[in-house]
Backbone as a chain_set.jsonl record, in Angstrom:
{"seq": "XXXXXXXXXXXXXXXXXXXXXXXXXXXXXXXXXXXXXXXXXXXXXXXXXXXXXXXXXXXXXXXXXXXXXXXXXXXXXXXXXXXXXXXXXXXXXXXXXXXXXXXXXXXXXXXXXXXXXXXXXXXXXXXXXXXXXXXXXXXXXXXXXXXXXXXXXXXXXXXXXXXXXX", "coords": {"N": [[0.852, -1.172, 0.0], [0.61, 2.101, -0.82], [2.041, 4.913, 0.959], [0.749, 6.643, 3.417], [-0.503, 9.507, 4.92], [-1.127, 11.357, 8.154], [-3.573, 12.58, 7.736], [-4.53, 10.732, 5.661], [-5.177, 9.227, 2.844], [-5.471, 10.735, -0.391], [-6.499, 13.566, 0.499], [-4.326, 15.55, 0.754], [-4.003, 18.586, 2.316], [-6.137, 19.017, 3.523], [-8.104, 19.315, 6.597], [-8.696, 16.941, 8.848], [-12.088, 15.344, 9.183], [-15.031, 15.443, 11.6], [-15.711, 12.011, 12.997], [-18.746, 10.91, 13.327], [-20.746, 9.046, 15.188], [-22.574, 7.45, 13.576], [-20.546, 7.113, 11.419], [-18.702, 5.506, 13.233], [-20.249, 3.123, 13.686], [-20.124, 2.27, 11.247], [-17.499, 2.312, 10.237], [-16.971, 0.088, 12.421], [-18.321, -2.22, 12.005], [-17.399, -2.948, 9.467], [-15.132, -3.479, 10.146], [-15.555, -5.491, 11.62], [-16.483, -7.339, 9.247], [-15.599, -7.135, 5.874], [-16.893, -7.317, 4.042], [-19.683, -6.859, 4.072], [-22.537, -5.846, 2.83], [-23.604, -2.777, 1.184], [-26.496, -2.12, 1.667], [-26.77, -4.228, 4.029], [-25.127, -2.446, 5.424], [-26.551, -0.52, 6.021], [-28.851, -0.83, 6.954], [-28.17, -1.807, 9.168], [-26.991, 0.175, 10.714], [-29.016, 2.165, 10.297], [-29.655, 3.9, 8.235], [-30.398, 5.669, 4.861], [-29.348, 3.444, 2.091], [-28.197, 5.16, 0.209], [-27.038, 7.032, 2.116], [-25.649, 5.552, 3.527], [-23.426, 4.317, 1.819], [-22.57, 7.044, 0.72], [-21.075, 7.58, 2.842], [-19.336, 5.987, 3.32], [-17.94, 5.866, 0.817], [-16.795, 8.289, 1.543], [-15.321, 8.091, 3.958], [-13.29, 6.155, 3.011], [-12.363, 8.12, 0.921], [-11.088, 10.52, 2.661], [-9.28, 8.967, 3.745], [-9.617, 7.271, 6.315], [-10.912, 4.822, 5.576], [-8.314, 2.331, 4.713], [-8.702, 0.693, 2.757], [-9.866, -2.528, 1.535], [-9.97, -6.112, 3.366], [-8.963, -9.93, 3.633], [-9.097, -11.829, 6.484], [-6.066, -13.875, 7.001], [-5.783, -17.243, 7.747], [-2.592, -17.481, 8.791], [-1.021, -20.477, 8.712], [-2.587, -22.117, 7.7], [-2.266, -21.468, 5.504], [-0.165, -21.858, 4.465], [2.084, -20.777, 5.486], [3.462, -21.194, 7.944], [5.286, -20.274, 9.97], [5.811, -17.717, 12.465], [7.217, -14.752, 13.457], [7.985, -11.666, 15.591], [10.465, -9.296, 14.183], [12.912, -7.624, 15.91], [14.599, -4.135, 15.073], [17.333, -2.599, 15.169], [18.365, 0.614, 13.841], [20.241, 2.593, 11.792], [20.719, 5.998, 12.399], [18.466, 8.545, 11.354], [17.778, 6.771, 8.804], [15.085, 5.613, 8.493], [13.422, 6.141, 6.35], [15.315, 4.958, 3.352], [15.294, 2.459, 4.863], [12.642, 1.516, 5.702], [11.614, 0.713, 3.139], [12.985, -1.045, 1.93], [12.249, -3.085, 3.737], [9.669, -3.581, 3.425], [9.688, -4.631, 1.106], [10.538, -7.646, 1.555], [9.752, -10.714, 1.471], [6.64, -12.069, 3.087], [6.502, -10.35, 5.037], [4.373, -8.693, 6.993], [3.824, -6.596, 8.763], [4.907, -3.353, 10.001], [6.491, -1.093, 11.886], [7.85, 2.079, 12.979], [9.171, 2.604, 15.93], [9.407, 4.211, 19.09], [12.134, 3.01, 21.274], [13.383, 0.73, 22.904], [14.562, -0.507, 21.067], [14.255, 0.338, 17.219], [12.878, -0.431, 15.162], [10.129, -2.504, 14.425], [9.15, -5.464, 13.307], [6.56, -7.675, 11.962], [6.678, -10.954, 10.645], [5.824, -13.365, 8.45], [6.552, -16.848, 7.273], [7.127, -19.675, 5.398], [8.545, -21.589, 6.917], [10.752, -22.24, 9.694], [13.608, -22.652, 9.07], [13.143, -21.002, 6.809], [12.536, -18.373, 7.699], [14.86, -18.104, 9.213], [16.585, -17.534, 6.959], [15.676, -15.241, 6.178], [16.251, -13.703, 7.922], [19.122, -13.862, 8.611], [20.089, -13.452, 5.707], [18.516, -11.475, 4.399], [17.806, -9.289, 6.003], [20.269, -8.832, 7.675], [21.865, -7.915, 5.927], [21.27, -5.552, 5.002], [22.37, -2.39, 5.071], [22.115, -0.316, 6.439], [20.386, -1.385, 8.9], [21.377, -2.041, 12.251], [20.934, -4.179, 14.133], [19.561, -7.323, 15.088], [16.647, -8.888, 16.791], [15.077, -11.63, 16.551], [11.823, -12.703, 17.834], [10.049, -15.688, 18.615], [6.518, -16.718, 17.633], [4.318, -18.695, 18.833], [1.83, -18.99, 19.291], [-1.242, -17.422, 18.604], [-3.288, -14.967, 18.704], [-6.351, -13.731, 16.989], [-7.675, -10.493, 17.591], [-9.946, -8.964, 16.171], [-12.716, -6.507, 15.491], [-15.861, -7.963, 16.908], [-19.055, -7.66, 15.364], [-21.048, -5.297, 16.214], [-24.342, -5.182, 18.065], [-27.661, -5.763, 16.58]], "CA": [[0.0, 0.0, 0.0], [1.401, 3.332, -0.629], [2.412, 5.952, 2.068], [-0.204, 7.352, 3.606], [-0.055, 10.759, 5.721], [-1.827, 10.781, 9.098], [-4.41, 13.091, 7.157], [-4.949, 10.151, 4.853], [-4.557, 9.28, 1.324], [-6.297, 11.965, -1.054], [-7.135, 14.671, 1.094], [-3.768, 16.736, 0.997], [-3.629, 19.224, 3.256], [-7.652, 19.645, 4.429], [-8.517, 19.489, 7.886], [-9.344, 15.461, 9.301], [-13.627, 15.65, 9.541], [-14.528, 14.237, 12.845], [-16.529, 10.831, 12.762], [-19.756, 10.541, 14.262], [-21.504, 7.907, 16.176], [-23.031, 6.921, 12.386], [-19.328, 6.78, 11.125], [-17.966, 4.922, 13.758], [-20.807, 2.14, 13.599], [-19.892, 1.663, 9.978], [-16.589, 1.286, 10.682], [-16.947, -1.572, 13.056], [-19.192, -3.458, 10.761], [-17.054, -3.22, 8.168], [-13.533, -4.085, 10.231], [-15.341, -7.476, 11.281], [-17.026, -7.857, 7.918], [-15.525, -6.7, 5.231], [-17.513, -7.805, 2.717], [-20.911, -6.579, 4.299], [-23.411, -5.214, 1.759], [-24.239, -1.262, 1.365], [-27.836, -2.882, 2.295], [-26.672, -4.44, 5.187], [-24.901, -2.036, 6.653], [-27.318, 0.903, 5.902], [-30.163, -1.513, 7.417], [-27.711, -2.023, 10.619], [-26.564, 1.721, 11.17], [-30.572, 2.595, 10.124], [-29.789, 5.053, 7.279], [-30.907, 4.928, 3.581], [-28.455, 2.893, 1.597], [-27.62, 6.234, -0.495], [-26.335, 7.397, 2.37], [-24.685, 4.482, 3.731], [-22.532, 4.402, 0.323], [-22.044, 7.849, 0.879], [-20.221, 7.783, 3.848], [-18.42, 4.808, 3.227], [-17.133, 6.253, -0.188], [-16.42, 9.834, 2.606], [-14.191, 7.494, 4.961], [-12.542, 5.794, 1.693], [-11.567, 9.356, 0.357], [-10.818, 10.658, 3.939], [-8.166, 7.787, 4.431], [-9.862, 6.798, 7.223], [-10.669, 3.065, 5.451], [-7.167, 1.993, 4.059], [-9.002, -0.686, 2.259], [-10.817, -4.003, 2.167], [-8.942, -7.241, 3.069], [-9.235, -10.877, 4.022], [-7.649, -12.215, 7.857], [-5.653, -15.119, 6.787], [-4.833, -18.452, 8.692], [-1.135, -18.301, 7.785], [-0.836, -21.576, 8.436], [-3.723, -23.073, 6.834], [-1.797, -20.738, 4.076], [1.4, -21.888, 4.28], [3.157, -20.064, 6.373], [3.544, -22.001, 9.102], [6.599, -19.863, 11.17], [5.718, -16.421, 12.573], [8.115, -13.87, 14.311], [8.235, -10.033, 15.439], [11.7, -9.358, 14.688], [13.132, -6.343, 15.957], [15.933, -4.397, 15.044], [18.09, -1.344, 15.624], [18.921, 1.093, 12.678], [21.203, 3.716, 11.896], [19.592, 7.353, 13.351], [17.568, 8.88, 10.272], [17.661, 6.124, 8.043], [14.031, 4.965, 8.025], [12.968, 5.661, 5.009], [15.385, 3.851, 2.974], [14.88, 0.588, 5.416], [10.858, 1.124, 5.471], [11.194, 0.844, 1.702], [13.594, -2.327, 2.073], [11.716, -4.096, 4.575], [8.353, -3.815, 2.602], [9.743, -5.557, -0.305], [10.54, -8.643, 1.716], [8.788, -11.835, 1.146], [6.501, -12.546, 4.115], [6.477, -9.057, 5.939], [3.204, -8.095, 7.344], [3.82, -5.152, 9.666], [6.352, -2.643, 10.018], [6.366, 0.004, 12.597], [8.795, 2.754, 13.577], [8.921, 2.705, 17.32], [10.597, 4.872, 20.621], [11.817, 1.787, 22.127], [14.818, 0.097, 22.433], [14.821, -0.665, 19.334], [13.859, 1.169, 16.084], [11.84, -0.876, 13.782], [9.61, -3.639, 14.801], [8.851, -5.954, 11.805], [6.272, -8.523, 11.529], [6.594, -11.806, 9.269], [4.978, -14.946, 8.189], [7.262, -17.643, 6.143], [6.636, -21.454, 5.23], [8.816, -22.809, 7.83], [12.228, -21.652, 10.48], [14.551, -21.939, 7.573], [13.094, -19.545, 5.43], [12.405, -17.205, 8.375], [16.556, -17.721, 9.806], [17.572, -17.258, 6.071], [15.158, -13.932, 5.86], [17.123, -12.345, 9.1], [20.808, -13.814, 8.354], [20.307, -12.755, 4.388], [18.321, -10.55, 3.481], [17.836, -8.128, 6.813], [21.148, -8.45, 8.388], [22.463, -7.663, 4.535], [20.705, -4.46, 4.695], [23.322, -1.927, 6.028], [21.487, 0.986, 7.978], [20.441, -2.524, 9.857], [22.625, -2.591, 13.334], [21.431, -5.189, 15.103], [18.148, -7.584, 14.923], [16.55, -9.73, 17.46], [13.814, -12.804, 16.608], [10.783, -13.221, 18.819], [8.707, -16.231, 17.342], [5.678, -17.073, 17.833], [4.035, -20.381, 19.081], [0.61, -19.129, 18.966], [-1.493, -15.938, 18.535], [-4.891, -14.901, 18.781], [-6.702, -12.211, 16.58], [-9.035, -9.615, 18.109], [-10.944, -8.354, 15.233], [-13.819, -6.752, 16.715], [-17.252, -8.12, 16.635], [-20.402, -6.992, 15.439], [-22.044, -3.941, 17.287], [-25.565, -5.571, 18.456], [-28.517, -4.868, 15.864]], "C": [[0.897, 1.235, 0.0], [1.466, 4.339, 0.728], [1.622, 6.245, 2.33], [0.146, 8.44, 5.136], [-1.052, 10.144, 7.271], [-3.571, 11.633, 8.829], [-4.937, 12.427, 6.253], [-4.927, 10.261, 3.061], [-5.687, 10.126, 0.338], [-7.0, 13.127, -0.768], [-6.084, 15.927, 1.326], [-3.759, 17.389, 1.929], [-5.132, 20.049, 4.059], [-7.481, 18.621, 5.506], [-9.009, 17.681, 8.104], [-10.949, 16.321, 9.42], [-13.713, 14.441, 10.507], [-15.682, 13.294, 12.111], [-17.007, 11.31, 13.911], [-20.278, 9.5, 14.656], [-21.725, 7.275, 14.682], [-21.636, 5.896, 11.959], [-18.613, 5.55, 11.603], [-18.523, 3.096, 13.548], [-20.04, 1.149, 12.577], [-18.388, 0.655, 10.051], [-16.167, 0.257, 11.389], [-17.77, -2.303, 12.64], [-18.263, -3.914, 9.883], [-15.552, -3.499, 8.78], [-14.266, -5.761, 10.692], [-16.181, -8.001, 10.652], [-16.917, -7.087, 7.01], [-15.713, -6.555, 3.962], [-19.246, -7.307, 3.156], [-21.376, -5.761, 3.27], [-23.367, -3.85, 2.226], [-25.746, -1.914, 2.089], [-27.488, -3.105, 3.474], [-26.456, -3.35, 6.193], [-25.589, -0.463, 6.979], [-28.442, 0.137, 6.548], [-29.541, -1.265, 9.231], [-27.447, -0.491, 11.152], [-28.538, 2.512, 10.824], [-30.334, 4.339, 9.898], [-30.186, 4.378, 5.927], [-29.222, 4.366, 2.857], [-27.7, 3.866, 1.008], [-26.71, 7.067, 0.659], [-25.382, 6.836, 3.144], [-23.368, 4.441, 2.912], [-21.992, 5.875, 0.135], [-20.559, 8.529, 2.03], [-19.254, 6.962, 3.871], [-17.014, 5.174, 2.339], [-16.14, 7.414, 0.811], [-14.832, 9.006, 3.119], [-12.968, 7.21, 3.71], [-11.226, 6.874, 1.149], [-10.653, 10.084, 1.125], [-9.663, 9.925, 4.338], [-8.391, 7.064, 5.825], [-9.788, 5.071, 6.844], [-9.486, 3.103, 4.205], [-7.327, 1.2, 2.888], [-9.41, -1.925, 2.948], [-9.867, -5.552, 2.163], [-9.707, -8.465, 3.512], [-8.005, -11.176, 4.728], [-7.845, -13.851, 7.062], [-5.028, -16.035, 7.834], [-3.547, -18.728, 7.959], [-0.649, -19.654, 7.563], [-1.399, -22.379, 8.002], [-2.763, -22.48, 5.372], [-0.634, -21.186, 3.655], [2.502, -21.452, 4.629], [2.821, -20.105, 7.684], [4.579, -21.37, 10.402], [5.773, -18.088, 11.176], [6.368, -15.948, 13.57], [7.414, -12.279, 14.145], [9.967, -10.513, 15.166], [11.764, -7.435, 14.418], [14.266, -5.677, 15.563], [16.369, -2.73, 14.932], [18.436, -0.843, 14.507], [19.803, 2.028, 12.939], [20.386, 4.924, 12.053], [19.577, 7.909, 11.91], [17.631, 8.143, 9.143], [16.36, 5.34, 7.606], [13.785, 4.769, 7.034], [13.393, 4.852, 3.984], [15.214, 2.589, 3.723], [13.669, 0.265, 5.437], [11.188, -0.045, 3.907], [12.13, -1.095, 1.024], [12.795, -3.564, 2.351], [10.095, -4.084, 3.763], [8.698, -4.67, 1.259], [10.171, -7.319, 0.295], [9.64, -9.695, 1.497], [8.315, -12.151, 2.852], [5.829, -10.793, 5.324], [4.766, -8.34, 5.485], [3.135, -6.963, 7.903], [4.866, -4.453, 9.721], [5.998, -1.659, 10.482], [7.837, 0.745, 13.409], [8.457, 3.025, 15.123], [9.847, 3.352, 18.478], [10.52, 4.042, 21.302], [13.573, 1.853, 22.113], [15.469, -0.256, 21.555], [13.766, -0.343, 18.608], [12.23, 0.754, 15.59], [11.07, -2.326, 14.823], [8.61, -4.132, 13.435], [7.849, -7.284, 12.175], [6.106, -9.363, 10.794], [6.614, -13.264, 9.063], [5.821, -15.576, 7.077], [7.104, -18.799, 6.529], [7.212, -21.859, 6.751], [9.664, -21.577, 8.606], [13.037, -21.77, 9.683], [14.439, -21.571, 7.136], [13.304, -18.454, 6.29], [14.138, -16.875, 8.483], [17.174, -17.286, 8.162], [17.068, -16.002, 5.496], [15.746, -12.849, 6.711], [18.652, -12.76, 8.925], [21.203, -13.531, 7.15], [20.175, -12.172, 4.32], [18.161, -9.269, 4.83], [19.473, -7.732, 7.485], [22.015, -7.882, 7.105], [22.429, -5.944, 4.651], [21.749, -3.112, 5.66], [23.207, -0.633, 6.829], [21.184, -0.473, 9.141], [22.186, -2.831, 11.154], [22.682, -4.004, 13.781], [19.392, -6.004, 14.816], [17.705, -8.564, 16.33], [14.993, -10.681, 17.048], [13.48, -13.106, 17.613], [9.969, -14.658, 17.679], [7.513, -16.17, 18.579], [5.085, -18.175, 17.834], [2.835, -20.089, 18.663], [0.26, -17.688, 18.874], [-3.491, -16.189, 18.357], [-5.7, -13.444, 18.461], [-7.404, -11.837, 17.088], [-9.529, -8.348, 17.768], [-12.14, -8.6, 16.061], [-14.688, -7.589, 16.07], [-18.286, -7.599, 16.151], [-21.007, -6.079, 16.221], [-23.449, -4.655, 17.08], [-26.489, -4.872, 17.333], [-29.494, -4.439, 16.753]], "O": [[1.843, 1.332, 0.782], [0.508, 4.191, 1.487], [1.0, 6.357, 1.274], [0.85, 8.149, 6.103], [-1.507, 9.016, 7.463], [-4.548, 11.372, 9.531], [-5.862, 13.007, 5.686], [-4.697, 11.222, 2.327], [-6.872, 9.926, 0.6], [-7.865, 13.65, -1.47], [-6.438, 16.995, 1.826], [-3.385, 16.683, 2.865], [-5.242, 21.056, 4.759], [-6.954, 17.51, 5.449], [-9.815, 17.294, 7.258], [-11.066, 17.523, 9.66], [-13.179, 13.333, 10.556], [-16.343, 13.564, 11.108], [-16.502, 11.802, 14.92], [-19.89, 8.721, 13.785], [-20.89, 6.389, 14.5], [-21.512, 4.674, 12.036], [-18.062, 4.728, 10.871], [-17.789, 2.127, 13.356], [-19.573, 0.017, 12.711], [-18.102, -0.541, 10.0], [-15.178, -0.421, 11.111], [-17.815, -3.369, 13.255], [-18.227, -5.089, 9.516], [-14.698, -3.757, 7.931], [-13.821, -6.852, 10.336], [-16.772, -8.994, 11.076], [-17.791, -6.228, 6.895], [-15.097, -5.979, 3.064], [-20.04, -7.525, 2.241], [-20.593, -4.937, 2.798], [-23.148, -3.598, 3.41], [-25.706, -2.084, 3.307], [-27.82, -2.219, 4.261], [-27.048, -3.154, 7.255], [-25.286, 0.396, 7.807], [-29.309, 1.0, 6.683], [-30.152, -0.776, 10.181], [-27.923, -0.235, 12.258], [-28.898, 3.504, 11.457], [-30.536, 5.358, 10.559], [-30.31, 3.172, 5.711], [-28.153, 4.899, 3.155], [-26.485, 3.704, 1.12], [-25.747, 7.721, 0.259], [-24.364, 7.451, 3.464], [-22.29, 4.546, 3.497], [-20.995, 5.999, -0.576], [-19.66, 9.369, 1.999], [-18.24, 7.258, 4.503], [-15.821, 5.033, 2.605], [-14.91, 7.36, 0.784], [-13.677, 9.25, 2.772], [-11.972, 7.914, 3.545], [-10.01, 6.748, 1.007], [-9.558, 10.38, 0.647], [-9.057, 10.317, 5.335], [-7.517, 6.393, 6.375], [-9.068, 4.238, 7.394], [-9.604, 3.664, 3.116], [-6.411, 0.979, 2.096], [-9.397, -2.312, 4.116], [-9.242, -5.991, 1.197], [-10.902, -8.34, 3.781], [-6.815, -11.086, 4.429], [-8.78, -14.579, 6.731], [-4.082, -15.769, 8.576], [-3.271, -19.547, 7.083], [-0.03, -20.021, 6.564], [-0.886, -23.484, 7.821], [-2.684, -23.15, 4.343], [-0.143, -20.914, 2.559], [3.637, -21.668, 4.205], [2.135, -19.349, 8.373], [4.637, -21.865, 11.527], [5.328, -17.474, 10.207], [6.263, -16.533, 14.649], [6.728, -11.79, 13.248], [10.578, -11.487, 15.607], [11.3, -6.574, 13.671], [15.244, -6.424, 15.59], [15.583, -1.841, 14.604], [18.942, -1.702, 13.785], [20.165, 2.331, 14.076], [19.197, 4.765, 11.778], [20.603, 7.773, 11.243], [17.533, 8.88, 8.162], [16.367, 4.576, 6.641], [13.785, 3.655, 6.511], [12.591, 4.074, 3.469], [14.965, 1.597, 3.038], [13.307, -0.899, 5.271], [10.987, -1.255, 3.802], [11.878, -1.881, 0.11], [12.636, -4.594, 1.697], [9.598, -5.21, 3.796], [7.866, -5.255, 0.566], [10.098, -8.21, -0.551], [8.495, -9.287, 1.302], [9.137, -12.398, 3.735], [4.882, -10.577, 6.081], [4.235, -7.844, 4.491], [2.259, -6.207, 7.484], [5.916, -5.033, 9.445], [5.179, -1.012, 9.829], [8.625, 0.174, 14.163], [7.451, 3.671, 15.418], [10.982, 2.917, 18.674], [9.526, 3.809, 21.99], [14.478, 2.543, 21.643], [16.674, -0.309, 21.311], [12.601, -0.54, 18.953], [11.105, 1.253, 15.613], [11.612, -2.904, 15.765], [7.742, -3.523, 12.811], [8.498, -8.11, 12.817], [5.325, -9.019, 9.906], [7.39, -14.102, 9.523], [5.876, -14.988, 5.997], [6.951, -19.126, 7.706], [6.488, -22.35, 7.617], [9.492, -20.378, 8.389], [13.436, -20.649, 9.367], [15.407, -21.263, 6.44], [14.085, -17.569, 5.939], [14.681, -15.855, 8.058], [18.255, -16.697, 8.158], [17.655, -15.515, 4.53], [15.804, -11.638, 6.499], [19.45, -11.847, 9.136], [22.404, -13.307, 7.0], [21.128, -11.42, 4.114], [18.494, -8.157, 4.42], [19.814, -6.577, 7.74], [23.034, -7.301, 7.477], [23.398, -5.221, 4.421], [21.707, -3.08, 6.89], [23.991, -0.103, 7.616], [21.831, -0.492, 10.189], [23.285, -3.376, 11.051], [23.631, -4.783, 13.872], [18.374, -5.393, 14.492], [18.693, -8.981, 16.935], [13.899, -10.205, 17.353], [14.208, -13.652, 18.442], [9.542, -14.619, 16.525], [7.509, -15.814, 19.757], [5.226, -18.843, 16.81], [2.45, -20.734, 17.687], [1.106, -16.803, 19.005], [-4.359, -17.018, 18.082], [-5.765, -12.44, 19.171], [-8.255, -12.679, 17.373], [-9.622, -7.27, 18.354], [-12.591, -9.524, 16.738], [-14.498, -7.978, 14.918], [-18.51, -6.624, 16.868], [-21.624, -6.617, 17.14], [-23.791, -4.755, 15.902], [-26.304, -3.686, 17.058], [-30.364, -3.653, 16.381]]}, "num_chains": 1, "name": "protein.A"}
C-alpha cells in the first residue's frame, strides 16, 4: 500500500472531519465484515443505503478506510513460522529501510517505534529456515540494519472486533 499521511490518502492538506456515532458504527461493521453489503450495513446503522454508500465512499476518500482485506490463517496458508523481529537502525535512516523491509517476502507489519529498538517488523514464512535465512540474508544484509533480534511465535490470537448488536 502506498504511504499514507496521518491526514490520509487523497485529502492533501484539508482538515481530518470528525466521525460521528453513524461513522464509527460503519466502521466496526465493516472491520469485522468486510464484505458486508451497502444494504446491510445501511439496514444495521438505520440510514438509507444512499447514504450508507455515501459515507463509506467519505471514509474511503478521507483515508480513514485503508481498504478491504481478508484475515488469513497463515498456516492453513502456508506459512507455518511467525516472528516479530526487531531491530536497531542507523539514526535517520528509516525511510530507505521502510522501503527495504516492505519488499521482503513474508512481511506483514512494520512500525517505527521509541523503544529500544527502532523498527519492529512482523513476518509470516513457510517454515524456520526460510524465516533464519530472511534475518541472516536478506535483513542483516541491509546496512542501515545494526542489530536484529527474533521473537517467534508459538501461537497468537486475533481480536478483530465483533459486530455492534442490531
Amino acid at each position: 500500500m502506498a504511504d499514507e499521511t496521518a491526514h490520509g490518502a487523497g485529502s492533501g492538506d484539508a482538515a481530518i472531519r470528525p466521525l460521528d456515532t453513524i461513522d464509527r458504527a460503519i466502521l466496526h461493521i465493516l472491520q469485522a465484515d468486510g464484505r458486508a453489503s451497502i444494504r446491510s450495513v445501511a439496514e444495521r446503522v438505520h440510514v438509507s443505503r444512499a447514504n450508507a454508500y455515501a459515507r463509506i465512499n467519505r471514509l474511503v476518500e478521507d483515508g480513514v478506510i485503508r481498504g478491504f482485506s481478508a484475515r488469513i490463517d497463515h498456516e492453513r496458508a502456508g506459512q507455518g513460522a511467525t516472528a516479530y523481529i526487531t531491530l536497531k537502525i542507523v539514526q535517520n535512516s528509516w525511510r530507505t529501510v521502510r522501503g527495504q523491509l516492505e519488499a521482503l517476502p513474508g512481511a506483514a507489519h512494520i512500525a517505527l517505534l521509541g523503544a529500544d529498538f527502532d523498527v519492529l517488523l512482523l513476518v509470516h514464512s513457510p517454515d524456520n529456515r526460510t524465516l533464519r535465512e530472511l534475518v541472516l540474508t536478506r535483513l542483516q544484509a541491509i546496512p542501515e540494519v545494526l542489530s536484529t533480534r527474533t521473537l517467534l511465535v508459538f501461537e497468537e490470537t486475533d481480536l478483530n472486533p465483533q459486530p455492534p448488536p442490531e
